[in-house]
C-alpha positions in Angstrom: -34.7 34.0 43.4 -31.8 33.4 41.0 -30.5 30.4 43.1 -34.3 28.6 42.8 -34.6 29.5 39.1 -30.6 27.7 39.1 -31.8 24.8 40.7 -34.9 24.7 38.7 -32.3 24.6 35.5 -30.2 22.3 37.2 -32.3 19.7 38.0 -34.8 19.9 34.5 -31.4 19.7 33.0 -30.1 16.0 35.0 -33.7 14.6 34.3 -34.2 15.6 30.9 -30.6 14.1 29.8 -30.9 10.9 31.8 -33.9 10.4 29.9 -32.6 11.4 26.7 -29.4 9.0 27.0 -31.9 6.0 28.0 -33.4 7.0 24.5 -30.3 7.4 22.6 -29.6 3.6 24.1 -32.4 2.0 23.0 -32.3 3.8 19.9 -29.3 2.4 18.9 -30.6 -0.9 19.6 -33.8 -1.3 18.1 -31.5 0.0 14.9 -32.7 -3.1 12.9 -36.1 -2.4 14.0 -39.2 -0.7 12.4 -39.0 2.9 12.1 -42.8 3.2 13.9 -40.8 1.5 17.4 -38.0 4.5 16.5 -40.8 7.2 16.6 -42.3 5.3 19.4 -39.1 5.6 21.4 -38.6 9.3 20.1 -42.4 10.0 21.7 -41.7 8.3 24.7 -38.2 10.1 25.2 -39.8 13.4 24.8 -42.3 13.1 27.2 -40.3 11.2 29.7 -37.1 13.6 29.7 -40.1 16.6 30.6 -41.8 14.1 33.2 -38.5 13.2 34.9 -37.4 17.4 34.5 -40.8 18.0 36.7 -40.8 15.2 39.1 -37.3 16.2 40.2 -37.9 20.0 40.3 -41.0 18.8 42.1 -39.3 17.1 44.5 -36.5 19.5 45.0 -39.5 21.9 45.6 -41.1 20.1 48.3 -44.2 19.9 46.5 -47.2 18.5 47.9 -48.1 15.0 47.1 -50.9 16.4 45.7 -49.5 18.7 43.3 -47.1 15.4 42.6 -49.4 14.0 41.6 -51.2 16.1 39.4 -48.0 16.7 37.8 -47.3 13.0 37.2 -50.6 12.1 35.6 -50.8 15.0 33.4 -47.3 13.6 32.3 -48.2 10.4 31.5 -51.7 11.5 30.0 -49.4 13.6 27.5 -47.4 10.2 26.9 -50.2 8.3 26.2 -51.5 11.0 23.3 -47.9 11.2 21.9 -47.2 7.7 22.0 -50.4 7.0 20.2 -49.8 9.7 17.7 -46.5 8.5 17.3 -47.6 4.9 16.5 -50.2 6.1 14.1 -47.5 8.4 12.0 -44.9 5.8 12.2 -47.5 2.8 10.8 -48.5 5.2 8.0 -44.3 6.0 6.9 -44.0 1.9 7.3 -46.8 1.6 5.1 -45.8 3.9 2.4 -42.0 2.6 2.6 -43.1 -0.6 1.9 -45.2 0.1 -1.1 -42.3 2.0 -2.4 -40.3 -1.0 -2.0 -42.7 -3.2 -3.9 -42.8 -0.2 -6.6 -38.9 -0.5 -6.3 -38.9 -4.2 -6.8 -40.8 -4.4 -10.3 -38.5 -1.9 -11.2 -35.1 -4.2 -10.2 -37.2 -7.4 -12.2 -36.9 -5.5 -15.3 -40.3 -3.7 -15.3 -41.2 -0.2 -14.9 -41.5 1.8 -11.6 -45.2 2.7 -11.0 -44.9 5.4 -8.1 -47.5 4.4 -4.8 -50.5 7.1 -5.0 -49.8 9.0 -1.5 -46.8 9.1 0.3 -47.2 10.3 4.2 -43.8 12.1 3.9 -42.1 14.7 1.9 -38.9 12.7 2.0 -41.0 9.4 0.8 -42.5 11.8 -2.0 -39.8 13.1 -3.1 -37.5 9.6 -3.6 -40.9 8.2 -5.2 -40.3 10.7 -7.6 -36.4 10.3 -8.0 -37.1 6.8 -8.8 -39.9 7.7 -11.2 -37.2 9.5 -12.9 -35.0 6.7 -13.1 -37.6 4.3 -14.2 -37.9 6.6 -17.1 -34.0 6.8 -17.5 -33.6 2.7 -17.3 -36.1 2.0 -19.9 -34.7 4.5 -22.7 -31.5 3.2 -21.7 -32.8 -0.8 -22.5 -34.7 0.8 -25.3 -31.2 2.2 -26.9 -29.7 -1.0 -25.9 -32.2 -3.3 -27.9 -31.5 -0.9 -30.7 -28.0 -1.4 -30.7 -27.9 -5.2 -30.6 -30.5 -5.1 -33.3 -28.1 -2.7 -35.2 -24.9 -4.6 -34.6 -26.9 -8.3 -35.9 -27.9 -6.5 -39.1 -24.6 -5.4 -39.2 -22.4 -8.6 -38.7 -25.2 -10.5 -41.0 -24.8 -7.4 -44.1 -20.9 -7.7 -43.2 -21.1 -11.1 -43.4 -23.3 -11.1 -46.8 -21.1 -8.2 -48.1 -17.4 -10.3 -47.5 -19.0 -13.6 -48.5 -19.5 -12.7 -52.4 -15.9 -11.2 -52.9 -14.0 -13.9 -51.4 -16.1 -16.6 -53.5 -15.2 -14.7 -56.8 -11.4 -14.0 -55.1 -11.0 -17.5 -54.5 -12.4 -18.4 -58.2 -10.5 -16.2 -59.8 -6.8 -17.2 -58.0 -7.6 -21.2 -58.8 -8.4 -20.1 -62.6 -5.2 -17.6 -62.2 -3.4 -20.9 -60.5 -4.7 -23.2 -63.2 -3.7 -21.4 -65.9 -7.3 -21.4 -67.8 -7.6 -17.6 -67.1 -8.3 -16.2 -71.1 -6.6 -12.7 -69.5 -5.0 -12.9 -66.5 -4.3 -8.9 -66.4 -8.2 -8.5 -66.2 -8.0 -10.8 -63.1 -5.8 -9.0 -61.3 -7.6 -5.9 -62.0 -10.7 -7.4 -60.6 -9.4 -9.0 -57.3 -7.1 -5.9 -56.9 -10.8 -3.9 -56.8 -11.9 -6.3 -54.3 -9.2 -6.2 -51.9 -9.3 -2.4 -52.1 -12.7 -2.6 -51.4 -12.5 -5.0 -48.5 -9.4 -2.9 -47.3 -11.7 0.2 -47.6 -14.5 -1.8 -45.0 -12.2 -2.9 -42.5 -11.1 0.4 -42.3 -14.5 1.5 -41.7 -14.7 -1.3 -39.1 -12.1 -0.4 -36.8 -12.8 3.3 -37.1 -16.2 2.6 -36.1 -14.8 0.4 -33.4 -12.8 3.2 -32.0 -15.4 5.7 -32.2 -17.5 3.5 -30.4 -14.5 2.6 -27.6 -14.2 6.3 -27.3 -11.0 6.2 -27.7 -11.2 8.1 -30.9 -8.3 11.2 -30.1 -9.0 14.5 -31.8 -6.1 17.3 -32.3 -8.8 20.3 -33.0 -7.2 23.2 -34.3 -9.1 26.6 -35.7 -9.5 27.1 -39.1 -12.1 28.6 -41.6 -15.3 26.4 -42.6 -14.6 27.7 -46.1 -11.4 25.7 -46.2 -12.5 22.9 -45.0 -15.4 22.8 -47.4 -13.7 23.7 -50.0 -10.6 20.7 -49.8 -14.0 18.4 -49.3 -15.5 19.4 -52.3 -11.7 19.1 -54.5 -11.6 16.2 -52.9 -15.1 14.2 -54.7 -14.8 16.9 -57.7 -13.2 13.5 -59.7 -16.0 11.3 -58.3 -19.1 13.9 -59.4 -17.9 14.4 -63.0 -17.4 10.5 -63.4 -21.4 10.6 -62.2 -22.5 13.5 -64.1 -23.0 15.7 -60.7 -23.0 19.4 -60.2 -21.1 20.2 -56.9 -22.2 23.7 -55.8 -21.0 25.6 -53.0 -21.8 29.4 -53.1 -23.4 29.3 -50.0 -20.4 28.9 -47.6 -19.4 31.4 -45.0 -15.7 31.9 -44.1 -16.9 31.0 -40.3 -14.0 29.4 -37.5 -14.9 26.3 -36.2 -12.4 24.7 -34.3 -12.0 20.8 -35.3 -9.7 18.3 -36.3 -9.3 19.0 -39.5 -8.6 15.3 -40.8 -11.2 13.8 -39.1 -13.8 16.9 -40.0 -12.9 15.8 -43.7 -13.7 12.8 -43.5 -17.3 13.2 -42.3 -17.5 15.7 -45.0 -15.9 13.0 -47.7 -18.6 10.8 -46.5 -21.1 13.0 -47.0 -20.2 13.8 -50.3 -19.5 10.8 -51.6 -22.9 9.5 -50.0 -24.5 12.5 -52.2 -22.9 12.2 -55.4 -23.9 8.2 -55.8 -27.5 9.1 -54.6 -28.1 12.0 -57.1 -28.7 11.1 -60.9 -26.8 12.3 -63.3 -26.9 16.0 -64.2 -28.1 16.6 -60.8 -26.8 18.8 -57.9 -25.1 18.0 -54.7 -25.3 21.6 -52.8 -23.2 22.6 -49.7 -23.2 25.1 -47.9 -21.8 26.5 -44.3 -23.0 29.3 -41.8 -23.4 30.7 -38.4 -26.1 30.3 -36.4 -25.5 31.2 -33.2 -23.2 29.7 -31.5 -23.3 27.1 -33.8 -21.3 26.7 -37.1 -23.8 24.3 -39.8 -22.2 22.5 -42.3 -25.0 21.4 -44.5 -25.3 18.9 -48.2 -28.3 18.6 -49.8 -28.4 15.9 -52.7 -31.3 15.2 -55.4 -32.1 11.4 -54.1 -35.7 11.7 -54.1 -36.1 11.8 -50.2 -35.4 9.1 -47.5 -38.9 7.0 -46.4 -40.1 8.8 -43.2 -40.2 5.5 -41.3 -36.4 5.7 -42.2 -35.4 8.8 -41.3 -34.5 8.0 -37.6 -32.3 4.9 -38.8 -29.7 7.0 -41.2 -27.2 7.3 -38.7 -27.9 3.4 -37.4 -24.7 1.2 -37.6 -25.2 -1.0 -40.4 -28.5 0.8 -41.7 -28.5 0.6 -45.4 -32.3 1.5 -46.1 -33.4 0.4 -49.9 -31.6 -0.6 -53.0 -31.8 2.4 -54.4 -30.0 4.5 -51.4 -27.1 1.1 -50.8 -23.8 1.6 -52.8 -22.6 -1.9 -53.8 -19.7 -1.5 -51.8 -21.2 0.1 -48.8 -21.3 -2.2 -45.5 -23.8 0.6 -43.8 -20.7 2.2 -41.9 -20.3 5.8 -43.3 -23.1 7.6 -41.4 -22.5 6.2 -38.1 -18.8 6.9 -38.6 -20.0 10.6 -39.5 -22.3 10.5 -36.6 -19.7 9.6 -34.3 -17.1 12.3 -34.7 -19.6 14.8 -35.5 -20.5 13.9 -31.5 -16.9 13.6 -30.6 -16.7 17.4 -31.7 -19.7 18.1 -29.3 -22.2 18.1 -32.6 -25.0 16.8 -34.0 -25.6 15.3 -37.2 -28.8 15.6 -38.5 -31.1 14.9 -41.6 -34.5 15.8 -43.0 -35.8 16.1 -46.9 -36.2 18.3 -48.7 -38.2 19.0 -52.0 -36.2 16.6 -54.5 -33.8 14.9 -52.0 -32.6 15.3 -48.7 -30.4 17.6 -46.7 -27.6 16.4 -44.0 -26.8 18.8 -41.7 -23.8 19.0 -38.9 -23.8 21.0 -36.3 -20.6 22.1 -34.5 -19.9 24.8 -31.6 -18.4 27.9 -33.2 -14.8 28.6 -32.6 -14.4 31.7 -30.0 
């Protein structure tokens, strides 16, 4: 008994392989093919590797040619049915890879990726809905990238605008200076000193923006109180505000570590300042304040300039977004807030802003120090 039951193993075994490695073969060369003629194949090979299993445990058996018989065209009945089963799931996954790949294709020409209503496989599904997700991801990404050309032609045309005016009066002033018909030449010098300073101060801006932008803007953070920091901002503008009639407060700062670097921290609050002081009319109030939330340290100033336009509010932190007159220092080239913007982010922050009853308020957010 164990010996038949042996041979019966032996022999299934020999058929069923021989069958299988014919599959593997012609598997491996319809490789190019359609994946229905791969399920076709995989049909075929599962049925045949049973069929050839019998037929030799049949004949090993001495079966009738009767029972042969009956063996063999049950077989190839079964064939038939997987075969056609096969060819009917393998049309269907054809069908739905190809409208996948026409979905795919309007998404490579630039358009969006419109997802085919059925897929006849999970797998299908699921990259339908990977590619959705990166239809979605492409078009904010041309979205941000329209924005950003926009941004940096508004930019070059105000830098433009902003350099051309200086260097006309620069250049009028040096050929009076050269020609000797200047009525006082030390109010000349005064002048075109101002406007070097001030073309010195937006080049400056420039490449910091440029390095921000590169990301190859290096930060040293170091721990240290938000009460300090506020507090050398604020001693820092206190010449500026009293030349503008403006009230800097800052009761509302918390002695709370962040860890930053401390020169470049300054400078976005410098900016800020400075940005609030020449927004708020005199005998006004430029408030700041600093406190935990969370794990999050928010420096906050709030100015008195009357608000930002809604339709603006998204643009503040723009490169090269000046807004209206009445929110454009003469000197400004449109630089500060994205410079703010981008080492608040180098920090891991956010820089924010929203109004408030009488102005507006800019808030950063940075991770609190451990």
């Amino acid at each position: 008994m164990v010996t038949d039951t042996l041979l019966i193993v032996v022999y299934a075994t020999v058929g069923a392989a021989g069958a299988g490695l014919a599959g593997a073969v012609s598997l491996r060369l319809l490789r190019d093919r359609s994946v229905a003629m791969s399920l076709g194949v995989v049909a075929v090979v599962g049925v045949a590797a049973m069929l050839a299993g019998t037929l030799l445990v049949s004949w090993a058996m001495l079966l009738s040619d009767h029972d042969l018989r009956v063996v063999t065209m049950v077989g190839v009945i079964a064939a038939v049915v997987s075969l056609a089963v096969t060819l009917a799931l393998g049309r269907s996954v054809v069908r739905g890879s190809r409208e996948l790949a026409e979905a795919t294709r309007a998404l490579g020409d630039g358009g969006s990726f419109v997802p085919p209503a059925s897929s006849p496989t999970a797998e299908l599904s699921q990259l339908s809905r990977q590619l959705a997700a990166t239809s979605d991801k492409l078009a904010a990404s041309r979205e941000r990238e329209r924005a950003l050309e926009a941004s940096r032609r508004e930019l070059v045309a105000w830098i433009s605008h902003d350099l051309r005016t200086p260097l006309a009066g620069l250049q009028a002033m040096t050929e009076a200076l050269e020609d000797g018909v200047a009525h006082d030449p030390q109010v000349y010098l005064s002048r075109i000193r101002a406007e070097v300073g001030r073309m010195s101060t937006m080049v400056g801006d420039l490449f910091e923006l440029s390095r921000i932008q590169a990301g190859v803007l290096t930060l040293s953070p170091a721990r240290m109180s938000a009460y300090d920091l506020v507090g050398d901002a604020i001693a820092g503008v206190d010449a500026l505000a009293t030349e503008h009639g403006v009230r800097l407060e800052g009761h509302g700062v918390e002695a709370v570590p962040v860890e930053v670097d401390g020169r470049e921290m300054s400078r976005v609050l410098a900016n800020l300042l400075v940005n609030a002081i020449r927004r708020t009319p005199a005998d006004g109030t430029v408030a700041v304040s600093a406190r935990r939330e969370d794990d999050r340290v928010v420096l906050s100033v709030t100015d008195g300039c009357g608000g930002i336009a809604p339709e603006d509010l998204p643009r503040v932190f723009d490169t090269g977004w000046r807004g209206t007159d009445a929110r454009t220092p003469p000197a400004g080239a449109g630089l500060g807030l994205a410079i703010v913007r981008g080492i608040v982010e180098a920090h891991q922050g956010q820089a924010a802003v929203r109004n408030v009853p009488g102005g507006c308020q800019f808030e950063v957010r940075l991770p609190a120090a451990l």
